[in-house]
N, C-alpha and C positions, 0 to 999 in steps of 0.2 A: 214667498209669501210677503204681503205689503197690508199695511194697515194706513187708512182713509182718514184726515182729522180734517174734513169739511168747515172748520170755525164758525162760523153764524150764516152758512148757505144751506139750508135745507129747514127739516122740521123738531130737529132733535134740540133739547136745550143746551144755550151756549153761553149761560154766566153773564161774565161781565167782560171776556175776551169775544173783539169785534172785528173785522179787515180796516174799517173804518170808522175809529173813535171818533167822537163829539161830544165835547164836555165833559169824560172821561179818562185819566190819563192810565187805564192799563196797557201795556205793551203788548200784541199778539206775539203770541209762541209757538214754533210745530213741534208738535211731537206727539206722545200718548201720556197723560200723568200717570198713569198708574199700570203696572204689572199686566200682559195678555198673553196668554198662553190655549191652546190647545189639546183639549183629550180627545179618545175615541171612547165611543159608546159600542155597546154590544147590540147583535141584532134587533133585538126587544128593548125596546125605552120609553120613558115616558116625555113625549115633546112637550107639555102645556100640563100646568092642577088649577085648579081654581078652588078658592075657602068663602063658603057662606056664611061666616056664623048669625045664628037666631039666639039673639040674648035672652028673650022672653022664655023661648022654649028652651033653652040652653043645649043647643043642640048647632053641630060643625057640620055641612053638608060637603062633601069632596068630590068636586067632578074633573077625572084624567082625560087624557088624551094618549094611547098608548102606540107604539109603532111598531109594526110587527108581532100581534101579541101570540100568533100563532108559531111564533117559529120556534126550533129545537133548540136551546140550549147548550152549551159544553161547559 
């Protein structure tokens, strides 16, 4: 297993660490700052929720995304 720390080459945000600072004096770093780890999921899960709230109405609208929602259980 390998984890990707692309620095400021694609579209994900990348702070104030750059390959090539100007006018900037942060240092680039490789590495991951923070903890990555891996679970598994059970056959049935939910990949995506989305939350609507309507203030007016005072009402949460909850729309899933579920995978697998037919399968068996153990």
């Amino acid at each position: 297993m390998k984890v990707w720390d692309p620095t400021d080459e694609g579209p994900q945000p990348r702070g104030k660490q750059v390959r090539k600072p100007e006018g900037i004096w942060y240092t680039p770093v490789t590495g991951i700052w923070q903890t990555v780890w891996l679970e598994t999921v059970p056959g049935t899960y939910l990949s995506a929720v989305r939350q609507t709230p309507d203030v007016d109405a005072q009402t949460l609208t909850v729309q899933s995304t579920v995978v697998n929602p037919w399968q068996e259980t153990r």
